[in-house]
ZADO-341869 format. One record per residue: residue in one letter; x negated, y, z of N, C-alpha, C in turn; residue number from 1. Coordinates in steps of 0.001 Angstrom, whole numbers. Layout:
N
+---------+---------+---------+---------+---------+---------+---------+---------+---------+---------+-----+
! residuo !     n_X !     n_Y !     n_Z !    ca_X !    ca_Y !    ca_Z !     c_X !     c_Y !     c_Z ! num !
+---------+---------+---------+---------+---------+---------+---------+---------+---------+---------+-----+
!       A !       X !       Y !       Z !       X !       Y !       Z !       X !       Y !       Z ! NUM !
...
+---------+---------+---------+---------+---------+---------+---------+---------+---------+---------+-----+
END
This chain:
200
+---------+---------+---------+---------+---------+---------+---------+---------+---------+---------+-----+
! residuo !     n_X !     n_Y !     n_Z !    ca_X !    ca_Y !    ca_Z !     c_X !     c_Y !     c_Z ! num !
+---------+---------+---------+---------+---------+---------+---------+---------+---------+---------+-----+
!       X !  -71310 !  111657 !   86734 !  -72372 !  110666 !   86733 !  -71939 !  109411 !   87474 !   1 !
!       X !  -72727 !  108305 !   87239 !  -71904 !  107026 !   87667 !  -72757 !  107172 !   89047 !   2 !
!       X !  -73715 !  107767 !   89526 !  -73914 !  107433 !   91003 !  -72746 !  108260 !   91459 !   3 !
!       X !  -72218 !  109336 !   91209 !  -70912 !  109760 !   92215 !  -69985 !  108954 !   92012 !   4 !
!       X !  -70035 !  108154 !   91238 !  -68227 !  107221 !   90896 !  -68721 !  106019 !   91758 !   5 !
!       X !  -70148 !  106221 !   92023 !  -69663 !  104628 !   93022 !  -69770 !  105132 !   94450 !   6 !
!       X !  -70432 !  106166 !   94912 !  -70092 !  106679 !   96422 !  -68865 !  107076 !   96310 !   7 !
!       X !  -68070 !  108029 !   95207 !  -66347 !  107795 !   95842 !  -65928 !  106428 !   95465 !   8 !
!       X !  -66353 !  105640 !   95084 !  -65750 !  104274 !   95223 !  -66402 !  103162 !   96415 !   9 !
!       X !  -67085 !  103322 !   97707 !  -67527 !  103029 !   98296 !  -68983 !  102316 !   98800 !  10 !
!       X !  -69697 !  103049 !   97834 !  -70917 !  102117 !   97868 !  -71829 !  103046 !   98287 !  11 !
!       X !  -72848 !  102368 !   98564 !  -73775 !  103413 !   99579 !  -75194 !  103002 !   99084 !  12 !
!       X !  -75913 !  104841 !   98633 !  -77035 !  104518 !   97978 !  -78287 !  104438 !   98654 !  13 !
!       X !  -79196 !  103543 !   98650 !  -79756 !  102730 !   99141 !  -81812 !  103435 !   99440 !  14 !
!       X !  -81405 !  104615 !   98283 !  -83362 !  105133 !   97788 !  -82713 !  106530 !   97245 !  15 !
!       X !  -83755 !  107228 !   97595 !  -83368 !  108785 !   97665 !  -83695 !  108584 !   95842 !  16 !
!       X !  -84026 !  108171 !   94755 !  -83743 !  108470 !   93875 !  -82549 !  108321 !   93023 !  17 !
!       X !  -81283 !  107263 !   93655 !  -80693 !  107204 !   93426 !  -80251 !  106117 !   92417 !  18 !
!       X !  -81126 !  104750 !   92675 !  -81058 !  104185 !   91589 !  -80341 !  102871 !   91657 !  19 !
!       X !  -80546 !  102710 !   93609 !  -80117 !  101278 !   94497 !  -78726 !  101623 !   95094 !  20 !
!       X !  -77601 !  100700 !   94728 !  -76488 !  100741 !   95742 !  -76144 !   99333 !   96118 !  21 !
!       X !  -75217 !  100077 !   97366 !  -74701 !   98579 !   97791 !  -73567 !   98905 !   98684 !  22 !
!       X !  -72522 !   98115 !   98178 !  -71175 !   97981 !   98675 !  -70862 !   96427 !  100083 !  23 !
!       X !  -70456 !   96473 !  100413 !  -69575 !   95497 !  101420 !  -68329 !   95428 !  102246 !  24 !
!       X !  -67659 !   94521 !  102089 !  -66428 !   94308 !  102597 !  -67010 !   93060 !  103594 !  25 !
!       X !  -66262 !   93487 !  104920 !  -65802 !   91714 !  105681 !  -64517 !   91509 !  105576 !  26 !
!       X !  -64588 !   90066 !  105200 !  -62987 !   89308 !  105328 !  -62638 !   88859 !  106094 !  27 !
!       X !  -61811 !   88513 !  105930 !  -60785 !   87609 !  107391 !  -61704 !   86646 !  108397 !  28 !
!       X !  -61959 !   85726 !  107060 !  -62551 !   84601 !  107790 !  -63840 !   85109 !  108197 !  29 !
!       X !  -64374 !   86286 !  108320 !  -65868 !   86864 !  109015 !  -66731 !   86965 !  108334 !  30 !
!       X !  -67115 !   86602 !  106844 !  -68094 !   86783 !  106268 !  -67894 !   88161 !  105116 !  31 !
!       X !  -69175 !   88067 !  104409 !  -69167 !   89643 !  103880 !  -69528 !   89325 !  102617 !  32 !
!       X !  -68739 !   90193 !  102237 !  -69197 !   90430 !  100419 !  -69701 !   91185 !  100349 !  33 !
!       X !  -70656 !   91166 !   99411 !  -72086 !   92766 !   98866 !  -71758 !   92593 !   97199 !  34 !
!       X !  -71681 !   93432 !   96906 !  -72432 !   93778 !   95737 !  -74004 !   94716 !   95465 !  35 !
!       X !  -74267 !   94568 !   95452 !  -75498 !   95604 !   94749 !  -76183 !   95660 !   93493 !  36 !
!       X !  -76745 !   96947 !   93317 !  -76698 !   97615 !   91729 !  -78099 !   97950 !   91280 !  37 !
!       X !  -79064 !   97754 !   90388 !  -79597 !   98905 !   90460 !  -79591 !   99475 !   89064 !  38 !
!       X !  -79690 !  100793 !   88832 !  -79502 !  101560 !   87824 !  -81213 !  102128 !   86873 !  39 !
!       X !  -81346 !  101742 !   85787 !  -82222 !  102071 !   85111 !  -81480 !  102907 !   83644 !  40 !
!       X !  -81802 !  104674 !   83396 !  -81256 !  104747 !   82259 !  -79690 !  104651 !   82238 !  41 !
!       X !  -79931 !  103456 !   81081 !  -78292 !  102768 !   80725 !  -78096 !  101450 !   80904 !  42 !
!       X !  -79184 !  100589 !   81608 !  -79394 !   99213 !   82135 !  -78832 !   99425 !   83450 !  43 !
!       X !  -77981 !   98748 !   83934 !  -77771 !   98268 !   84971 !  -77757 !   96155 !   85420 !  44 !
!       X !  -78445 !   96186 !   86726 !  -77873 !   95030 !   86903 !  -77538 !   94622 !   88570 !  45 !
!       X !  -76471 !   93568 !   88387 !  -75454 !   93568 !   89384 !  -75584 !   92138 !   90290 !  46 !
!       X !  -75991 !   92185 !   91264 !  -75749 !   90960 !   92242 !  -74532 !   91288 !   93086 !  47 !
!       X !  -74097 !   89661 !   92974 !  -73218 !   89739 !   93956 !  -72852 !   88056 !   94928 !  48 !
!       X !  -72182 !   88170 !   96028 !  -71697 !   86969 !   96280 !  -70523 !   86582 !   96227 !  49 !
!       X !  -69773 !   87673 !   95443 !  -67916 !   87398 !   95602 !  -68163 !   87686 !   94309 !  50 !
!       X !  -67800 !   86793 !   93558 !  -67362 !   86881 !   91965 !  -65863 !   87420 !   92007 !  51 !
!       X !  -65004 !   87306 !   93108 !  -63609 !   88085 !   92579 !  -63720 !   89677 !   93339 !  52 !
!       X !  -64594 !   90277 !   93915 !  -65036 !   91434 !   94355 !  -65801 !   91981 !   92882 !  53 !
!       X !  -66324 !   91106 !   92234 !  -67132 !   91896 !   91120 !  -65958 !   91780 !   90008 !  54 !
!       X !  -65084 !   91188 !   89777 !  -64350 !   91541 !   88154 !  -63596 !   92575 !   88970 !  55 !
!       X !  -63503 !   92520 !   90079 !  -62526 !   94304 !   90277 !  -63129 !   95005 !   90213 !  56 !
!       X !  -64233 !   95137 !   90618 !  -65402 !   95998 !   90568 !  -65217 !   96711 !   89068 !  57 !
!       X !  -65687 !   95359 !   87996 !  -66088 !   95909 !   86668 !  -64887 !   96626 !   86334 !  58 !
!       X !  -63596 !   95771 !   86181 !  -62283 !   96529 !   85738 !  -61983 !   98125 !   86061 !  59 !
!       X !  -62307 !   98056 !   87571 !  -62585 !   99649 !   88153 !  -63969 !  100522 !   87334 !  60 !
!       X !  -64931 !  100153 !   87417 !  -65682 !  100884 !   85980 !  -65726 !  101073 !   85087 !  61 !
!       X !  -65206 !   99646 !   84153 !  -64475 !   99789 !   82619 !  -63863 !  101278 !   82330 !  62 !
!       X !  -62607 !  101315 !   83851 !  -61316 !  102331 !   83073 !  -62267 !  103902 !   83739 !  63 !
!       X !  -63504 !  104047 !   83468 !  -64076 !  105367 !   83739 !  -65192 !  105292 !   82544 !  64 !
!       X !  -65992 !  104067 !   82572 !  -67203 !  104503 !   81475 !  -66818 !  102891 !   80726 !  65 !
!       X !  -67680 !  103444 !   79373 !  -67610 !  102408 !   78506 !  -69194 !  101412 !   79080 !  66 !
!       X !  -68769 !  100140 !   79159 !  -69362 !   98913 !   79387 !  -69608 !   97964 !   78815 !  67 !
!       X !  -70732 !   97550 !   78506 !  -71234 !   96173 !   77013 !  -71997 !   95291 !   78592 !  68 !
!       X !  -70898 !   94239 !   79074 !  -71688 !   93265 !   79586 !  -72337 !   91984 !   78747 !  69 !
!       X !  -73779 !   91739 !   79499 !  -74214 !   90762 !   78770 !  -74022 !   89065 !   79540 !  70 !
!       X !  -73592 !   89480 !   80907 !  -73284 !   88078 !   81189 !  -74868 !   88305 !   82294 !  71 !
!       X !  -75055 !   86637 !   82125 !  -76256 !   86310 !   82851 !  -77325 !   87021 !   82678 !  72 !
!       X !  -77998 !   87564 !   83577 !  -79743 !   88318 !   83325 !  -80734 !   87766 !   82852 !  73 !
!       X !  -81112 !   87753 !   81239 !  -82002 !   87275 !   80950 !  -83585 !   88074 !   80828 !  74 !
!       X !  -83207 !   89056 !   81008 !  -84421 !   90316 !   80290 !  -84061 !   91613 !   80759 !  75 !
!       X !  -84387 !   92451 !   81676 !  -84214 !   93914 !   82521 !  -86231 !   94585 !   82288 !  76 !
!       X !  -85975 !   95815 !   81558 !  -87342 !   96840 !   81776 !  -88767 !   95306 !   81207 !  77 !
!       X !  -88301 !   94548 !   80188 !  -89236 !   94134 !   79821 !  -90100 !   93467 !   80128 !  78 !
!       X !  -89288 !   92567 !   81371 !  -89721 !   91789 !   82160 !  -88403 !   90179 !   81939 !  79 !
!       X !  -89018 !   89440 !   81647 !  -88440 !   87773 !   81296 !  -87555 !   87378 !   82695 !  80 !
!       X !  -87171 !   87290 !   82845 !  -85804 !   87235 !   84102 !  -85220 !   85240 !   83581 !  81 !
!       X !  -86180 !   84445 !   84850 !  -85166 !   82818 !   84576 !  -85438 !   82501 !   86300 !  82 !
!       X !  -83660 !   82322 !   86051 !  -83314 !   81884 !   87523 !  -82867 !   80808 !   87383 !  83 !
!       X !  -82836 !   80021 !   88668 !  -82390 !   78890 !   89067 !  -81546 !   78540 !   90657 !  84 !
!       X !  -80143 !   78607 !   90060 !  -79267 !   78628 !   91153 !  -79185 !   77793 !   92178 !  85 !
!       X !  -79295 !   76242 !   91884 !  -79764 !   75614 !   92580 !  -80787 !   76023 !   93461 !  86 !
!       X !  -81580 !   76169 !   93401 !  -83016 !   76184 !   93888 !  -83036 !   77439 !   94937 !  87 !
!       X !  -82170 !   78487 !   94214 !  -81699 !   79688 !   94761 !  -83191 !   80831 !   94656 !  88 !
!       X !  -83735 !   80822 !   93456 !  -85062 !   81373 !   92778 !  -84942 !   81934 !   91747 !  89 !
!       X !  -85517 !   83225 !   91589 !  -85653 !   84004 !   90755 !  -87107 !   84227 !   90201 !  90 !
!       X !  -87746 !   84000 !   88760 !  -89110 !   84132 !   88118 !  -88813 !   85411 !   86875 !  91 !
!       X !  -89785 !   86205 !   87476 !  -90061 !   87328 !   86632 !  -91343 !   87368 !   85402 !  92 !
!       X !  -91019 !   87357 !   84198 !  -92708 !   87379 !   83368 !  -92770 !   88638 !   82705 !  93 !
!       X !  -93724 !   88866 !   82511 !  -93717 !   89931 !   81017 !  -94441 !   89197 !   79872 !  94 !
!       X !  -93738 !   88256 !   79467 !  -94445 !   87564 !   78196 !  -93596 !   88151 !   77243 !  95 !
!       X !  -92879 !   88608 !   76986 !  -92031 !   89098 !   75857 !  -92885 !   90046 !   75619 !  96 !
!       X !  -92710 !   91058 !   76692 !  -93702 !   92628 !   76660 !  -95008 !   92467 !   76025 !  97 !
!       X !  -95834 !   91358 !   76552 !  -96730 !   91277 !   76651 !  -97912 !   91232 !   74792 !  98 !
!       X !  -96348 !   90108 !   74363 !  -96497 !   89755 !   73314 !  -96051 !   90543 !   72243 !  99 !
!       X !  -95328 !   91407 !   72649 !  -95202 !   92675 !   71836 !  -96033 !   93686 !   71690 ! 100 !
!       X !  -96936 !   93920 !   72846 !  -97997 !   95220 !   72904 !  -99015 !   94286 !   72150 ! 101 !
!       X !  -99499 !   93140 !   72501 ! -100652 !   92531 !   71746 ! -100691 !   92402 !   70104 ! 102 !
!       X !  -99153 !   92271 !   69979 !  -98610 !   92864 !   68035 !  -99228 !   93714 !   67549 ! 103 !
!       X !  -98600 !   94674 !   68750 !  -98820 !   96095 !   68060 ! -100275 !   96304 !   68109 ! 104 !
!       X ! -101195 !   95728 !   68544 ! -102629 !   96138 !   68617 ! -103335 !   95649 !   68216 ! 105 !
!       X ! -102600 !   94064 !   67249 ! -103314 !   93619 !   66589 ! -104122 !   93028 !   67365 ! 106 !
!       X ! -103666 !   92293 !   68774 ! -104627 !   91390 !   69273 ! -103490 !   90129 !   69719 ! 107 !
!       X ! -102916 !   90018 !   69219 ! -101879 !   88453 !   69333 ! -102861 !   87134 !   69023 ! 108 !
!       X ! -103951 !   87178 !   68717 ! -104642 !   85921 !   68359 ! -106080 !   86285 !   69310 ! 109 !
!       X ! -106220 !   87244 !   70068 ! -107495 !   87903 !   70945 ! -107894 !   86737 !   71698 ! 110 !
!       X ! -109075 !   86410 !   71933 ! -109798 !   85398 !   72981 ! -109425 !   86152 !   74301 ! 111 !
!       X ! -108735 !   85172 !   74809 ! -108368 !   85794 !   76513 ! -109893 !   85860 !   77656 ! 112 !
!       X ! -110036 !   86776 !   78600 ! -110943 !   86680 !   79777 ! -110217 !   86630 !   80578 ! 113 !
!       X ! -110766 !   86231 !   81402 ! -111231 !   85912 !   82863 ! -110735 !   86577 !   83943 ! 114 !
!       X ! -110917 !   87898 !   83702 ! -111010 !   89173 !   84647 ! -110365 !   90665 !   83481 ! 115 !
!       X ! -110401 !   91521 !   84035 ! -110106 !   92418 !   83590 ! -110652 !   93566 !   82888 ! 116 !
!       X ! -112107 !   93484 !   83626 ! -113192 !   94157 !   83176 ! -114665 !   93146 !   84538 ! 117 !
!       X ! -115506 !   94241 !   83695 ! -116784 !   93574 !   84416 ! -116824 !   94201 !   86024 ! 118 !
!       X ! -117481 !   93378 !   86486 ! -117439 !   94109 !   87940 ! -118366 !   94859 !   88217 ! 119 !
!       X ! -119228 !   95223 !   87394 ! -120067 !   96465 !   87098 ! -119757 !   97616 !   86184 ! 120 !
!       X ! -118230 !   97538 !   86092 ! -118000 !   98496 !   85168 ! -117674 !  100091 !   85573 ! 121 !
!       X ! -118529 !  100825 !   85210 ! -118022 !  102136 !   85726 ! -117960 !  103311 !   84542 ! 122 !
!       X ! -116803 !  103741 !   84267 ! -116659 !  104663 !   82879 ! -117351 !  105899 !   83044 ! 123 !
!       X ! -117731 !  106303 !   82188 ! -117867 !  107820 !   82160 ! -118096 !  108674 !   81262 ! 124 !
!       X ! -117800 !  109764 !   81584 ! -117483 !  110634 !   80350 ! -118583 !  111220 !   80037 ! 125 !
!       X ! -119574 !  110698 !   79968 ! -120852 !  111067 !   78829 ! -120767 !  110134 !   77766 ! 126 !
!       X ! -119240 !  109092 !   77745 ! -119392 !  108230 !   76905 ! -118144 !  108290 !   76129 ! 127 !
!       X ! -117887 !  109726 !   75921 ! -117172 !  110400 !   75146 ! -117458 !  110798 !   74551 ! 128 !
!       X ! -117229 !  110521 !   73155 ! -117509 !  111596 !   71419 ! -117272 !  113267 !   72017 ! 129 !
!       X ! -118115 !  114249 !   71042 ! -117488 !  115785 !   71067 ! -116741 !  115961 !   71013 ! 130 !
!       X ! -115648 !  117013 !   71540 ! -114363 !  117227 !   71387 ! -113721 !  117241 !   69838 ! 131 !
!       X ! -114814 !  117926 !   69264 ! -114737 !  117883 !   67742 ! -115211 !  116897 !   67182 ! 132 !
!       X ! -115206 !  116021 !   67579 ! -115494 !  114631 !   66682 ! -113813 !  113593 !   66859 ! 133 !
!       X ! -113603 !  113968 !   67753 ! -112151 !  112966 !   68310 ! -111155 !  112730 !   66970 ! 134 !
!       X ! -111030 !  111626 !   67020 ! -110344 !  110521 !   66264 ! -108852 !  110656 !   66606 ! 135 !
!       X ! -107734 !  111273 !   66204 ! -106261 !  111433 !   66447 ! -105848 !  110351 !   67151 ! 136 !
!       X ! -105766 !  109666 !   65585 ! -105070 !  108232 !   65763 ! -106010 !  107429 !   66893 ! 137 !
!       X ! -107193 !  107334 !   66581 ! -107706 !  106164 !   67985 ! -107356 !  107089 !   69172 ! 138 !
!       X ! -107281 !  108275 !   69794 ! -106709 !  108519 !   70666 ! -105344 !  108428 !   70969 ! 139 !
!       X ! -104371 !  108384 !   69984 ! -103338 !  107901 !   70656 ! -102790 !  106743 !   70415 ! 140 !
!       X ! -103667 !  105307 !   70008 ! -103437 !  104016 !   70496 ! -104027 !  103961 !   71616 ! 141 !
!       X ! -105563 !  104648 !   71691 ! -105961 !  104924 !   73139 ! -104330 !  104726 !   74145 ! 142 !
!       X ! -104044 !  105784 !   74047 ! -103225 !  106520 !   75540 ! -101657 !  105364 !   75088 ! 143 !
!       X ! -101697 !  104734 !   73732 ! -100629 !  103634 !   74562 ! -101042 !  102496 !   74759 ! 144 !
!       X ! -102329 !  101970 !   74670 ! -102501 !  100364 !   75679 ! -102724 !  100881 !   76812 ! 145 !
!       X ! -103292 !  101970 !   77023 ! -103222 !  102780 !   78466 ! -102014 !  102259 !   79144 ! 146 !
!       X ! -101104 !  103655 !   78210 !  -99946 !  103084 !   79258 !  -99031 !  101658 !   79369 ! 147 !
!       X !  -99376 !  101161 !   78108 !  -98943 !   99967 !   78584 !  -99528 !   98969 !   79438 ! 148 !
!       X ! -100659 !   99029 !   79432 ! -101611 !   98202 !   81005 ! -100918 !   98743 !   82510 ! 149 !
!       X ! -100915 !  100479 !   82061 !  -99959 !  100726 !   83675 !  -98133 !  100325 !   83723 ! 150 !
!       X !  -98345 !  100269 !   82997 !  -97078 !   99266 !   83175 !  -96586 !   97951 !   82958 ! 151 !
!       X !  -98006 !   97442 !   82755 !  -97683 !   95877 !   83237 !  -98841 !   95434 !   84257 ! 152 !
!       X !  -98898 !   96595 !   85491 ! -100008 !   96222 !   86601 !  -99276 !   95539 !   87498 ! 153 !
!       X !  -97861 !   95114 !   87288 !  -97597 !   94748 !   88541 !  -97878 !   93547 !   89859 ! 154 !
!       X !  -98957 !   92680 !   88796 !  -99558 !   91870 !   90018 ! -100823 !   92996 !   90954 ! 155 !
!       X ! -101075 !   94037 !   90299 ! -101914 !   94357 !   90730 ! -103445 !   94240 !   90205 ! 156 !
!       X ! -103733 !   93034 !   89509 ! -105057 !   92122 !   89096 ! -105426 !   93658 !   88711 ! 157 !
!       X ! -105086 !   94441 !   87489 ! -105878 !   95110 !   86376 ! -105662 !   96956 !   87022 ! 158 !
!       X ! -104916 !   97115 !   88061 ! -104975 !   98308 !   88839 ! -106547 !   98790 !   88312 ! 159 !
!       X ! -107430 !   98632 !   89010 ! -108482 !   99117 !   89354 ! -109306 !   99711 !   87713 ! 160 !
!       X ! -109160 !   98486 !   86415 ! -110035 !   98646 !   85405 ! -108644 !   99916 !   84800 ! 161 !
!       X ! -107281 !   99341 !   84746 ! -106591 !  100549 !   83885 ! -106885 !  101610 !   84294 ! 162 !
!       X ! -106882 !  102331 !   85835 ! -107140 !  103637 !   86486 ! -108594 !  104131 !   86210 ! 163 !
!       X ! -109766 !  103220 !   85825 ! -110836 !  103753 !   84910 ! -110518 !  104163 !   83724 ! 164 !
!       X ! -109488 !  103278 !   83018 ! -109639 !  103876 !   81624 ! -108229 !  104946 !   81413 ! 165 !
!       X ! -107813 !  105696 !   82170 ! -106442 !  106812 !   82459 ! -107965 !  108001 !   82764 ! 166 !
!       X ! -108732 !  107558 !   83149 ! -109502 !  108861 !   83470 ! -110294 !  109590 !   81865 ! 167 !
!       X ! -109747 !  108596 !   80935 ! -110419 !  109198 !   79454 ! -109244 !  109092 !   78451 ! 168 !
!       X ! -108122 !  109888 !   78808 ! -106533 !  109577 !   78110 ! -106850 !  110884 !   77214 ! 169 !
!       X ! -107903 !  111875 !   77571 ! -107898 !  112805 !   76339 ! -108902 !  112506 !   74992 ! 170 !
!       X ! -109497 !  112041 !   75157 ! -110966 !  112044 !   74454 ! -111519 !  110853 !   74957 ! 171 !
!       X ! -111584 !  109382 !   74703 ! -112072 !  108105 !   74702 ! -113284 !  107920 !   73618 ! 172 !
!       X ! -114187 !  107185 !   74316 ! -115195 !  106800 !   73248 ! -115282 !  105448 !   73572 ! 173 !
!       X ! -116215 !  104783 !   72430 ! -115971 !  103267 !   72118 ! -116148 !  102697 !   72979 ! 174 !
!       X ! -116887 !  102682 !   74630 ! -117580 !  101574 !   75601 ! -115663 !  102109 !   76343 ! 175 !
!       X ! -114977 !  102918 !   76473 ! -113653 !  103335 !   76749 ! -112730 !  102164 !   76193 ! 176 !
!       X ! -112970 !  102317 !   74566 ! -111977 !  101548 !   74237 ! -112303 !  100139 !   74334 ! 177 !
!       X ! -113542 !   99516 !   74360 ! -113781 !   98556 !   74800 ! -113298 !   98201 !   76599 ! 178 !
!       X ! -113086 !   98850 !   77147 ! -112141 !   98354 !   78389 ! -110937 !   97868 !   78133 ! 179 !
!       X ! -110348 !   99204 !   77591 ! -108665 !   98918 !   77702 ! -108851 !   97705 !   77089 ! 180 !
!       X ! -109578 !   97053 !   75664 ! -109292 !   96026 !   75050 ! -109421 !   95139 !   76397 ! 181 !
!       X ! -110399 !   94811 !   76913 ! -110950 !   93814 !   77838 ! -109348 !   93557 !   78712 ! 182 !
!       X ! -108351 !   94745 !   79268 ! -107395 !   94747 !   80223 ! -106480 !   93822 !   79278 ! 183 !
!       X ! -106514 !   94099 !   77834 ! -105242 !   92965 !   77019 ! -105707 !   91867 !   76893 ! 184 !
!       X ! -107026 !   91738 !   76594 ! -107312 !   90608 !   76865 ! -106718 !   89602 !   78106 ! 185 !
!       X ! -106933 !   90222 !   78992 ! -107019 !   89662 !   80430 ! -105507 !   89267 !   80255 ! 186 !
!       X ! -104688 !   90376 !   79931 ! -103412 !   90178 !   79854 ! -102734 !   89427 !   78389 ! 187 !
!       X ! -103491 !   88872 !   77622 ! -103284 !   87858 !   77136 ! -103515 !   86562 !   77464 ! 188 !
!       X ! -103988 !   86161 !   78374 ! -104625 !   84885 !   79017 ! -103599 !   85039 !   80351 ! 189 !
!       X ! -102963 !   86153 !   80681 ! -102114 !   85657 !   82071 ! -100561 !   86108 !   81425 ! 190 !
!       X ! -100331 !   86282 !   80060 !  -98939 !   86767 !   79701 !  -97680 !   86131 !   80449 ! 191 !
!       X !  -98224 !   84237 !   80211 !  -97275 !   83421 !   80984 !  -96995 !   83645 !   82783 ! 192 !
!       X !  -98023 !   84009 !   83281 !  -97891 !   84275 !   84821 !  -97147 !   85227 !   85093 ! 193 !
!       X !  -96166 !   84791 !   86195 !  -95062 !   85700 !   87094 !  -95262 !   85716 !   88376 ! 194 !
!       X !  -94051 !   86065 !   88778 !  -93702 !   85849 !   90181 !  -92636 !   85289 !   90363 ! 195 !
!       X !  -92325 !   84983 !   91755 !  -91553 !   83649 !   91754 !  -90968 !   84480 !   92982 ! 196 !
!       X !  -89513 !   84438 !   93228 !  -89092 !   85245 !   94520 !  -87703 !   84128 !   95117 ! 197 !
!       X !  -87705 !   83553 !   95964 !  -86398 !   82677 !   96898 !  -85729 !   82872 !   97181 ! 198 !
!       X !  -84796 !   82981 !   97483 !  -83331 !   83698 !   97979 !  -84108 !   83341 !   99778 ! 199 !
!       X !  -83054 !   83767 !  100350 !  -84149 !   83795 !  101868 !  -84190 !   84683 !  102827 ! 200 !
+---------+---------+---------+---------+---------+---------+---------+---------+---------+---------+-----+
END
């Protein structure tokens, strides 16, 4: 596995799952080179501050696993990746993602809100069809805008309305699916919004 090829190659992993490393050398003149990694799958991506520490690097991984570099980071886990070196800033979006789940659901043209849901909204499962009435297919577009809302919570905003509607991932009824819609909504009106992170 490539996490043992980089602890015998000197790098030191960073999160007990095994996904963060990070290497360093000091040089002569006192300062330090890092590389660091993190590993998703078969995505990896690589910071560094010694560009001639990283082509040895790669050359040393090449001659163990096969490697398709893409160069600059434009796109990692479905998240829009534009940096600016100057500036020394990194902006993360999920508008790609975003605009792909709204495809698939047939809400790419949806009137955006406000919010995420109402602030009186509280689900419940008396507002679930009979078990024997349940709809296949609407249950399992159900359970993927589900999961795709939990995985594009990462500002946090829609936490609260997605974790209402995860509590009806078996058996959803319509005031149900009228949430999750309300969460794409929301997340069609903030697709463009990121985060913005500084070197620092």
């Amino acid at each position: 596995m490539i996490s043992g090829w980089l602890i015998d190659h000197g790098f030191e992993n960073l999160d007990s799952n095994g996904v963060t490393f990070k290497k360093e050398k000091k040089n002569k003149n006192g300062t330090i080179s890092k590389i660091l990694l993190m590993i998703h799958v078969d995505d990896t991506i690589v910071a560094t501050n010694d560009d001639d520490m990283y082509q040895r690097f790669l050359q040393e991984l090449g001659s163990e696993f096969e490697l398709c570099t893409s160069g600059k980071l434009t796109c990692f886990l479905g998240c829009k990746v534009e940096q600016d070196l100057k500036k020394g800033t990194v902006r993360l979006t999920q508008e790609k993602y975003c605009n792909d789940v709204l495809t698939r659901f047939q809400m790419e043209d949806a009137n955006a809100v406000h919010t995420p849901c109402n602030t009186n909204q509280h689900l419940q499962a008396a507002e679930s069809p009979p078990l024997d009435q349940r709809d296949p297919n609407l249950v399992r577009d159900y359970q993927q805008a589900v999961g795709y809302a939990l995985d594009s919570v990462y500002s946090g905003n829609c936490a609260f309305a997605v974790n209402q509607c995860a509590w009806f991932m078996a058996n959803p009824g319509p005031t149900h699916i009228a949430a999750i819609q309300s969460v794409l909504r929301y997340r069609a009106g903030t697709r463009y919004m990121g985060n913005t992170y500084r070197r620092g």
